[in-house]
C-alpha positions in Angstrom: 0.0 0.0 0.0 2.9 2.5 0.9 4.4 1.8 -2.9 1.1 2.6 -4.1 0.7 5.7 -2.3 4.3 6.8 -3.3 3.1 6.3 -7.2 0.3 8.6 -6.6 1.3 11.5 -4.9 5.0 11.7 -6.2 4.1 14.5 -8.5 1.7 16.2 -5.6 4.2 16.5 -2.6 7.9 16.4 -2.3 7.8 14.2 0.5 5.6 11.5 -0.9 6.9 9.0 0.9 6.8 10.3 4.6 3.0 11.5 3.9 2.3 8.2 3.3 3.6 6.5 6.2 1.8 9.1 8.0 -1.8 8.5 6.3 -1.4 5.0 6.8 -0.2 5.1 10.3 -2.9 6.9 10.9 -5.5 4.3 9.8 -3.8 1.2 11.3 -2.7 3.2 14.5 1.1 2.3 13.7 4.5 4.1 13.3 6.4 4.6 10.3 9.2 1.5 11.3 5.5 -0.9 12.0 4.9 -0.2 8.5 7.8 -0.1 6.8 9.0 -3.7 8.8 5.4 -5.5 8.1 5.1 -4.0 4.6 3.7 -7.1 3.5 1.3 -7.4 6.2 -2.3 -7.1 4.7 -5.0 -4.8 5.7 -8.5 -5.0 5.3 -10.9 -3.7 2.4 -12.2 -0.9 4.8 -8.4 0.1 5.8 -7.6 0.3 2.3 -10.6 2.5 1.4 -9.7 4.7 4.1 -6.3 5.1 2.8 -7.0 5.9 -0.9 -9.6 7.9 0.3 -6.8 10.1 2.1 -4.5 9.7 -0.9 -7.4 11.3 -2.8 -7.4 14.5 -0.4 -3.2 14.8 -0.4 -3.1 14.4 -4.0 -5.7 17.6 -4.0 -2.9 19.3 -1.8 -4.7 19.1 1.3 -2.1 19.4 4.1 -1.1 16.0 5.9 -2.1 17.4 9.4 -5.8 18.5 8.2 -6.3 15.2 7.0 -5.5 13.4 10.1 -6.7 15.9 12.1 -3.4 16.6 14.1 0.1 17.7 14.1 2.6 17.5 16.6 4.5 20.0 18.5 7.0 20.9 21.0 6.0 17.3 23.1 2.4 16.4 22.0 -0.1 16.2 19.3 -2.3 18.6 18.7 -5.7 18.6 17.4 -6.1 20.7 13.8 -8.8 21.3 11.4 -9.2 24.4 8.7 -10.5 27.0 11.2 -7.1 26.5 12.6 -3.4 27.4 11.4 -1.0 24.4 11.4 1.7 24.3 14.1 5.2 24.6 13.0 8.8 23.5 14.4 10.2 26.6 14.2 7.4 28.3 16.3 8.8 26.2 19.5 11.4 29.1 19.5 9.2 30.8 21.4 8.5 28.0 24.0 11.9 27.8 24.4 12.4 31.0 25.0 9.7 32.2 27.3 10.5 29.1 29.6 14.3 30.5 29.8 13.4 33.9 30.6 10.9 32.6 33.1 13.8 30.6 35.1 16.2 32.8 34.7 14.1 35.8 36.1 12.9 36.0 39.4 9.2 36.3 38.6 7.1 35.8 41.9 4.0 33.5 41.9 2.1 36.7 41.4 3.3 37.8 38.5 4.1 34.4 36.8 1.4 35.5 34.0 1.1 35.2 30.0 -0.2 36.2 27.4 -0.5 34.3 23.9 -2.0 36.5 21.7 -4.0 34.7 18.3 -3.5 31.3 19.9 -5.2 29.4 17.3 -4.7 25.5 18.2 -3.5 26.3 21.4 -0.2 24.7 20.8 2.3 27.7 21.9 0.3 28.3 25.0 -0.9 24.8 26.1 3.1 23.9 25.4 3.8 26.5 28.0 0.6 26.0 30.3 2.4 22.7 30.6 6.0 23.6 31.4 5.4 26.5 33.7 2.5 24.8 35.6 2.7 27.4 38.4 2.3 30.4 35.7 -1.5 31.5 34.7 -2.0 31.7 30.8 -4.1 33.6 28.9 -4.7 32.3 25.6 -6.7 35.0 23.4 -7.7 34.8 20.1 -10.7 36.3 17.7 -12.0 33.1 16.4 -14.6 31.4 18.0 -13.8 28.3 15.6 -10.2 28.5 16.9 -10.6 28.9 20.5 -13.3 25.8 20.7 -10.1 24.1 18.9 -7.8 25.0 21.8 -10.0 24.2 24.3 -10.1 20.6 23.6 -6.8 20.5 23.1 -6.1 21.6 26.4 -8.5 19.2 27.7 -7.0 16.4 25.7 -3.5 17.5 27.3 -4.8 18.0 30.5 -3.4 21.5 31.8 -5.5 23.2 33.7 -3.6 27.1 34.1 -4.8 28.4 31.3 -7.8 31.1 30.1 -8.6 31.1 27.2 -10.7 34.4 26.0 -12.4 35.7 22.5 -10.5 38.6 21.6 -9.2 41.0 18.9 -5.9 40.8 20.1 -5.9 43.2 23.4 -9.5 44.4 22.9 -11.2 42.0 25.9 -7.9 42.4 28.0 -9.2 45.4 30.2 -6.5 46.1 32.5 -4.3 43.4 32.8 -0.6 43.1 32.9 1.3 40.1 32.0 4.8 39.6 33.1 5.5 38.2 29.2 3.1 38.3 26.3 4.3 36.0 23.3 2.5 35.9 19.9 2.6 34.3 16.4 0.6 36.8 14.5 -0.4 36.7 10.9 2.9 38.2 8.8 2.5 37.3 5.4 2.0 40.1 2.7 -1.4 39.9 1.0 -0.1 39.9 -2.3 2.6 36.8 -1.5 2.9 34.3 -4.4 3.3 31.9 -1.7 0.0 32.1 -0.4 -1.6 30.3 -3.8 1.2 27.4 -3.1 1.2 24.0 -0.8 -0.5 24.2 2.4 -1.3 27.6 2.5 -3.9 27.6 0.1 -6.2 25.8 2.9 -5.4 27.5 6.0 -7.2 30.3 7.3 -6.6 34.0 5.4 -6.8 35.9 8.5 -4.7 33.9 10.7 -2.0 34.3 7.9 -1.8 37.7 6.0 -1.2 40.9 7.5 -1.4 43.9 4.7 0.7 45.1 1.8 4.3 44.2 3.8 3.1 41.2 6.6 3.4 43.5 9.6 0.8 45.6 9.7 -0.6 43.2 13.1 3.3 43.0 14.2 2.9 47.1 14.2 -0.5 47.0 16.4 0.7 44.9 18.8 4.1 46.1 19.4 2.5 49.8 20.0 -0.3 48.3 22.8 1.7 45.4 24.5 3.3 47.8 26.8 0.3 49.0 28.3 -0.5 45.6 29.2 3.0 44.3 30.1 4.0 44.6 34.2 7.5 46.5 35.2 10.2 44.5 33.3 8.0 42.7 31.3 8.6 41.2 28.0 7.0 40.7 24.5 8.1 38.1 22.1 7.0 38.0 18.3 7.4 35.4 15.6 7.8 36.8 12.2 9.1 36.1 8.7 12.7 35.4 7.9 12.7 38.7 6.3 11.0 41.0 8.6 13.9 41.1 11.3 15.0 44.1 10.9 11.5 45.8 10.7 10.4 44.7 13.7 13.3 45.6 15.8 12.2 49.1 14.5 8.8 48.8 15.5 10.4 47.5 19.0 12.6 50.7 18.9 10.3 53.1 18.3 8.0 52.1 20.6 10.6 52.4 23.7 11.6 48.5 23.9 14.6 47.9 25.3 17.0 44.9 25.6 16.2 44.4 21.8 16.7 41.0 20.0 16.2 38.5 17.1 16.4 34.9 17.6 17.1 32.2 14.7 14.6 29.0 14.2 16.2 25.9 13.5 16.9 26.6 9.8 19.0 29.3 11.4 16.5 31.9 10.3 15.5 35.2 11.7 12.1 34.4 13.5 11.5 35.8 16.7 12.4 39.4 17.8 12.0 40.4 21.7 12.2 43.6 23.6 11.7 44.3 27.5 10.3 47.1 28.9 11.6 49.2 32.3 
C-alpha cells in the first residue's frame, strides 16, 4: 500500500513517501518502522478504502495534518482542522524562550502571567501551560472556531492554568498586565505568491496575511503590548525570515529595550523580543 501511495502523490508532494507513512499510520494506528517492517502485512478492504480515500485528499494538496486531524508539536499532538493554522517546528522558538526567561528571572507566583496573543490551536500556549504549571495563561484569540479548537486541546493534554478568551488581540484584555506576552501573528503580505502554493492555500486567510508588507498586526501589537505588560516585562513575536530588521524598528520606536532577534532551526530570523523598564 505505501508503494502505491508513493506512485500517486510523487508529483503532488515532495515528500511522498513520509505523507504516506503518515496516512497509513494513521489508519492502522502504527508508526512509520511498523509499517515499513510489516510491509507485507495485509490490511482489510475498509483500511484500504480509508487510505485511498486520504491519498485522494493529499493528492488535491490538502495538508497532511488536516487530513489526520493533528500535528505535533514541541512534546504532543495537537488537534487541527481548517478554522485553525497548522503548528510549525520553528514556532517552539518561542516555548523555548519564554520558559528560559521565566527561570532565569525571578518572577514571583504573582506575576508568573502570560499572554498568547491569536492562539489558534493552542499549541504555543498549552506547550507552556504545561511547562510552567505554576504560571497563569491567557490564551486569546478572535476566532470562536479556533478557541473551541484550543479548548479541547487543552482538555485532551490535560493543563489546567490556562484562560482562554475571545479577543481582537488586546481588545477584551481590560487592564491586565502580563509579566511576558508571546505571539505568532499573521505576517504574510497579502499579495505573496506563496499564499496560492502547498498548504497555505487551505489554511485560514486571516490567521496568515497581515497587509501590503506582513506587519501591519506586528505594528498593532508592538505599539499596545506595553500598556498591558508589568514593570520589566517582556513581549516576544514570531515573524518572517525577512521582517527582522523591521520589527526591531517597530520595537525601537516604541521604547523596547534589551532588543533581539532569535534564529529558528533553519538558522532563520524568527523571533524578535524587547523588555520594557
Amino acid at each position: 500500500m505505501l508503494r502505491e501511495g508513493q506512485i500517486q502523490l510523487k508529483d503532488q508532494s515532495p515528500s511522498a513517501a513520509e505523507d504516506c507513512e503518515i496516512l497509513l499510520g494513521q489508519i492502522l494506528s502504527k508508526n512509520s518502522a511498523w509499517l515499513i517492517t510489516h510491509g507485507d502485512r495485509l490490511i482489510t478492504s475498509e483500511q484500504t478504502l480509508a487510505f485511498r480515500a486520504h491519498l485522494q485528499r493529499r493528492s488535491a494538496g490538502e495538508p497532511v495534518a488536516y487530513i489526520i486531524g493533528q500535528r505535533a508539536f514541541w512534546e504532543h499532538h495537537f488537534e487541527v482542522n481548517p478554522s485553525v493554522l497548522i503548528p510549525r517546528p520553528e514556532s517552539e522558538i518561542l516555548v523555548e524562550l519564554v520558559v528560559q526567561i521565566v527561570s532565569e528571572q525571578a518572577f514571583t507566583s504573582e506575576s508568573q502571567s502570560i499572554a498568547d496573543l491569536g492562539t489558534g490551536s493552542g499549541a504555543i500556549a498549552i506547550s507552556l501551560a504545561h511547562e510552567l504549571p505554576q504560571t497563569d495563561i491567557i490564551a486569546v484569540d478572535v476566532s470562536v472556531d479556533a478557541l473551541a479548537v484550543a479548548r479541547r486541546n487543552a482538555d485532551n493534554i490535560g493543563v489546567t492554568n490556562i484562560t482562554f478568551i475571545e479577543s481582537d488581540w488586546f481588545s477584551q484584555l481590560d487592564e491586565q498586565r502580563f509579566s511576558i506576552i508571546v505571539t505568532n501573528p499573521p505576517y504574510i503580505a497579502t499579495d505573496d505568491p506563496h499564499l496560492a502554493r502547498g498548504d497555505l492555500r487551505f489554511e485560514p486567510i486571516d490567521a496568515l496575511t497581515a497587509g501590503p508588507e506582513g506587519i501591519d498586526d506586528i505594528h498593532k501589537i508592538v505599539n499596545q503590548s506595553k500598556a498591558y505588560l508589568q514593570p520589566l516585562g517582556h513581549l516576544l513575536v514570531e515573524h518572517g525570515f525577512e521582517q527582522g530588521a523591521a520589527v526591531r524598528k517597530l520595537f525601537s520606536d516604541a521604547g523596547f529595550k534589551d532588543i533581539a532577534t532569535h534564529r529558528d532551526i533553519a538558522g532563520l530570523e524568527r523571533v524578535s523580543c524587547g523588555s520594557i523598564g
